[in-house]
Backbone as CSV, one residue per row, in Angstrom:
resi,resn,N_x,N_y,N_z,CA_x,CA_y,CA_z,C_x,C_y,C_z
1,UNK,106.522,119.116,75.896,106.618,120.528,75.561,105.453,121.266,76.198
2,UNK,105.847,122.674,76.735,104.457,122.803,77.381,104.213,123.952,76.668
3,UNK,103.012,124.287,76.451,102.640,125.128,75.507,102.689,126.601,75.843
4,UNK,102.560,127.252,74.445,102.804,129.124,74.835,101.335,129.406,76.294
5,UNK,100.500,129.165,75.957,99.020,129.408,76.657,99.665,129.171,78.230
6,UNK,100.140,127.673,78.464,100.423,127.629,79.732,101.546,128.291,80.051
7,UNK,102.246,128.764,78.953,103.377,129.617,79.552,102.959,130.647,80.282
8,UNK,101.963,131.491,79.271,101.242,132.807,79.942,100.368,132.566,81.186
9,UNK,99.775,131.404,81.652,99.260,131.126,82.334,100.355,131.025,83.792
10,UNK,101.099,130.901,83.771,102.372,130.448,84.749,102.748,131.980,84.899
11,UNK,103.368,132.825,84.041,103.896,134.129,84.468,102.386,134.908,85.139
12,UNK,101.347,134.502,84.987,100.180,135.320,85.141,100.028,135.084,86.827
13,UNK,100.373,133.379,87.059,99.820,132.824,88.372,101.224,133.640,89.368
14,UNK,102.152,133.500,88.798,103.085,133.637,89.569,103.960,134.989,89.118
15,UNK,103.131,136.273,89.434,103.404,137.984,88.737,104.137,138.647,89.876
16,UNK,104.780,137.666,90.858,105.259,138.705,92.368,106.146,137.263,93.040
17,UNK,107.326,137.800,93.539,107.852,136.797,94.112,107.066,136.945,95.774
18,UNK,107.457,135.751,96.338,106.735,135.558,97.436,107.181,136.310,98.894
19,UNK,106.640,136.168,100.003,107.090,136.764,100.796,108.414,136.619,101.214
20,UNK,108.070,135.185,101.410,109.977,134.837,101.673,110.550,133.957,100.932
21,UNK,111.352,133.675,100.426,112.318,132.605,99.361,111.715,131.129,100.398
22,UNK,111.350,131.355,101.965,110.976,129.840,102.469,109.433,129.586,102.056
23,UNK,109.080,130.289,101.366,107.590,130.075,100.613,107.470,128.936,99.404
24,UNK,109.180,128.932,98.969,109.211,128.388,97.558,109.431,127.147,98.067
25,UNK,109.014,125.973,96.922,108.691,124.359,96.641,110.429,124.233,96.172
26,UNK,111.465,124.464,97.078,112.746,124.452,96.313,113.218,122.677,96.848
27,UNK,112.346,122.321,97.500,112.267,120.406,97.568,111.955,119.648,96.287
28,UNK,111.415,120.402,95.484,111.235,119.551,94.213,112.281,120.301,93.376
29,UNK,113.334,120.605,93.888,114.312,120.617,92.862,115.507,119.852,93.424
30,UNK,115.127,119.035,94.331,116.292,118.433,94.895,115.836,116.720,94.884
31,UNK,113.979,116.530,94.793,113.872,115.564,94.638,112.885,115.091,93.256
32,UNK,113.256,115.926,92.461,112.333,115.643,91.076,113.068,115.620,89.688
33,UNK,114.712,116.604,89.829,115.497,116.746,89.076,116.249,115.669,88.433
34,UNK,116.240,116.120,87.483,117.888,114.740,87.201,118.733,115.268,87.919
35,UNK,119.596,114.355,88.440,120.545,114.814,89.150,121.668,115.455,88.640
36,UNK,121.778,115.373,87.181,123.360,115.849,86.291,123.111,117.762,87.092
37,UNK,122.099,117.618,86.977,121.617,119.222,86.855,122.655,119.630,88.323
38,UNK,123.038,118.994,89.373,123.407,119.451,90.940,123.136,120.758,90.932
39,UNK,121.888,121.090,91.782,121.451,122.437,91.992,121.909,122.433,93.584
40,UNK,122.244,123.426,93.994,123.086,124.333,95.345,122.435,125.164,95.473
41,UNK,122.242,125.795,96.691,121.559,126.502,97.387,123.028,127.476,98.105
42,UNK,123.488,128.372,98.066,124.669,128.722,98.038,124.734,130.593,98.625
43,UNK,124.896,130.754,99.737,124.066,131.697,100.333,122.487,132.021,100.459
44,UNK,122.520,133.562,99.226,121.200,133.780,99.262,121.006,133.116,97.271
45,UNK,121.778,132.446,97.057,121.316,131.832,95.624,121.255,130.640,95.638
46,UNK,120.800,130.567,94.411,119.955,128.996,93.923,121.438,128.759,92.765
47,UNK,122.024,128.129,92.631,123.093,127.635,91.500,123.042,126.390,90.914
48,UNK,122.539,126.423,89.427,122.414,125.691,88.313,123.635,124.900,87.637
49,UNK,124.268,124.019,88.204,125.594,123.390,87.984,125.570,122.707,86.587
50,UNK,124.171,122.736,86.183,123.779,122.080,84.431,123.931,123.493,83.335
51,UNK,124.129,124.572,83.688,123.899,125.794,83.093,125.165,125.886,83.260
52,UNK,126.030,126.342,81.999,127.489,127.244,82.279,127.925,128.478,82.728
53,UNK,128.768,128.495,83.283,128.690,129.551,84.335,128.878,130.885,83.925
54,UNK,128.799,131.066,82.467,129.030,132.531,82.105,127.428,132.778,81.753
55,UNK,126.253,131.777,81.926,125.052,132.061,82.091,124.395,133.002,83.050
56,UNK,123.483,134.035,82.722,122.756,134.635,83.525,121.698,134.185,84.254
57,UNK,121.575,132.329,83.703,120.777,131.629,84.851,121.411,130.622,85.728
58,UNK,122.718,130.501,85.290,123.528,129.775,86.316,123.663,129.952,88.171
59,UNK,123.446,131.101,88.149,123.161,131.568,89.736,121.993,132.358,89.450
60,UNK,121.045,131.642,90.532,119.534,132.696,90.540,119.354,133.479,91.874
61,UNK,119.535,134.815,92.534,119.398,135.208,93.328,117.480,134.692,94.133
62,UNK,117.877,133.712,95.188,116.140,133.326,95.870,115.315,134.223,95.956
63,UNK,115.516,135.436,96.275,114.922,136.664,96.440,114.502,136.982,95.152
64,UNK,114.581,136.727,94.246,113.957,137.064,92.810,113.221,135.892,92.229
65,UNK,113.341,134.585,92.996,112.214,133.651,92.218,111.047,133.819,92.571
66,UNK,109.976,133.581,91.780,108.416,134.130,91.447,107.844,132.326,92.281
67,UNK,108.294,131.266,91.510,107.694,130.112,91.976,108.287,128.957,91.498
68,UNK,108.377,128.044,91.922,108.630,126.785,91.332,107.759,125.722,91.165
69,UNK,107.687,125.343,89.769,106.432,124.566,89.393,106.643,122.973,88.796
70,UNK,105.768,122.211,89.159,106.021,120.620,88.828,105.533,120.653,87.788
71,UNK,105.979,119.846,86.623,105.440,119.653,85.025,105.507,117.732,85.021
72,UNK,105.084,117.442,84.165,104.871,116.232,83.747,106.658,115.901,83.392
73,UNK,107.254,116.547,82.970,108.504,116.241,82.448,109.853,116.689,83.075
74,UNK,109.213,118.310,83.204,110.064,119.221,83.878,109.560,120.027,85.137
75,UNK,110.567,120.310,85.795,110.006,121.376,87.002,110.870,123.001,86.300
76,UNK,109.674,123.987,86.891,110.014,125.307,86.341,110.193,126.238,87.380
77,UNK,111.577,127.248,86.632,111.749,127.771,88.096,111.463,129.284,87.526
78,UNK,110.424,129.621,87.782,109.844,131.247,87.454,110.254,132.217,87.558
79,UNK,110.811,133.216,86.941,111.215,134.461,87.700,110.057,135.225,86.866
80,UNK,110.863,136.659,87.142,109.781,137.871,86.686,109.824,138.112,84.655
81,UNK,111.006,137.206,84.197,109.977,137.791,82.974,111.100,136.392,82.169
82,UNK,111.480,135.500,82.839,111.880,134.490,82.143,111.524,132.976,82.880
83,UNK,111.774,131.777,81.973,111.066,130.937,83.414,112.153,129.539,82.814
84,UNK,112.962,128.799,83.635,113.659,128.140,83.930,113.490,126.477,83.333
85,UNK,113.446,125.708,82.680,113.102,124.798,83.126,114.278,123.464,83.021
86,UNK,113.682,122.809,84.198,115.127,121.524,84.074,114.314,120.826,83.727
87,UNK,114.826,119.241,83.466,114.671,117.894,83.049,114.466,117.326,83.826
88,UNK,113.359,116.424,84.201,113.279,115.246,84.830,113.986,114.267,84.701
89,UNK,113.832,113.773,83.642,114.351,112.270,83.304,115.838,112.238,82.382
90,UNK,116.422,113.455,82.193,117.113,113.617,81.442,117.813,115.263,81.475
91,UNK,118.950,115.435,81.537,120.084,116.707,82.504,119.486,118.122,81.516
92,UNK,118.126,118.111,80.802,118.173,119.216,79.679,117.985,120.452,80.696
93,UNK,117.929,120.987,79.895,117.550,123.092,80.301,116.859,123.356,79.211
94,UNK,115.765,124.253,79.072,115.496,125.257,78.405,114.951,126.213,79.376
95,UNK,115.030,127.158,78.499,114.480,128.571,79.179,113.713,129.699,78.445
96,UNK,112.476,129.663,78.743,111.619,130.613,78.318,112.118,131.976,78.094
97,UNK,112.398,133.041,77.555,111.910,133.929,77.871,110.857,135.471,77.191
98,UNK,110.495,135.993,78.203,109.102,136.488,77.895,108.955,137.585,77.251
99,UNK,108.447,137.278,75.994,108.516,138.616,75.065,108.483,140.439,75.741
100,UNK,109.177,141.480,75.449,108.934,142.587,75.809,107.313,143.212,74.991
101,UNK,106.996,143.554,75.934,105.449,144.201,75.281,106.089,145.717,74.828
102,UNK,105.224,146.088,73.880,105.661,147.639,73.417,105.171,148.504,74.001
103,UNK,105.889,149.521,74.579,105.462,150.608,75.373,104.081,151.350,74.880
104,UNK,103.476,151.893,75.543,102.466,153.103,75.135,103.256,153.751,73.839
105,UNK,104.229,154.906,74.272,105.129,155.616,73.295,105.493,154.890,71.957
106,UNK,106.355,154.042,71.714,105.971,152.992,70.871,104.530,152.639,70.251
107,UNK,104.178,152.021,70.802,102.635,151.818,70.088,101.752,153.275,69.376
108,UNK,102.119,154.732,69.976,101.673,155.392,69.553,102.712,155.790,68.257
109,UNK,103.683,155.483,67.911,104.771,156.163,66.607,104.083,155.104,65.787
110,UNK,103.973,153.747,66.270,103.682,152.662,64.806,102.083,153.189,64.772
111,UNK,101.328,153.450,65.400,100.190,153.942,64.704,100.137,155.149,63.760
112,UNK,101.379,156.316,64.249,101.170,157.418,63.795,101.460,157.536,62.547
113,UNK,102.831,156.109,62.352,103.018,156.018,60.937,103.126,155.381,60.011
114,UNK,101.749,154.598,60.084,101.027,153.906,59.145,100.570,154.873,58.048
């Protein structure tokens, strides 16, 4: 399990996708994965064959991944405000995703009406 801290630490390292989608480590998702997962590369997307397809992470447009990261267990596939992760040793998924912060506007009504 990897912890909230390194979660924030991961969206922090990786706050901008890269110049080009050929920037990304998308070799360790072809040689680190379980294989149930069959990830495709399928135009300009990345497709999650372990994710069902009425998922909004089942196809990841490349142009929107932030980074892909090696874990002890899992590799993570980053975007801008959710973060991916497959299974090594075993076909799982989970998927982060990253709390909305409260606007200025917001933050000023819950102060105003305390």
């Amino acid at each position: 399990m990897i912890s909230k801290k390194a979660i924030e630490s991961i969206y922090k390292q990786y706050s901008s996708v890269p110049e080009s989608p050929d920037c990304l480590d998308i070799i360790l998702l072809f040689e680190k994965i379980h294989p149930d997962h069959k990830i495709e590369i399928d135009e300009e997307e990345l497709v999650i064959n372990s994710v069902e397809q009425w998922s909004p992470f089942h196809r990841l447009p490349l142009d929107r991944i932030h980074g892909i990261v090696d874990f002890e267990e899992t590799v993570a596939i980053v975007l801008h405000s959710s973060i991916v992760f497959l299974g090594k040793r075993v076909p799982c998924v989970n998927i982060h995703i990253k709390p909305q912060q409260p606007s200025f506007m917001e933050k000023m009504k819950s102060m105003l009406s305390r």
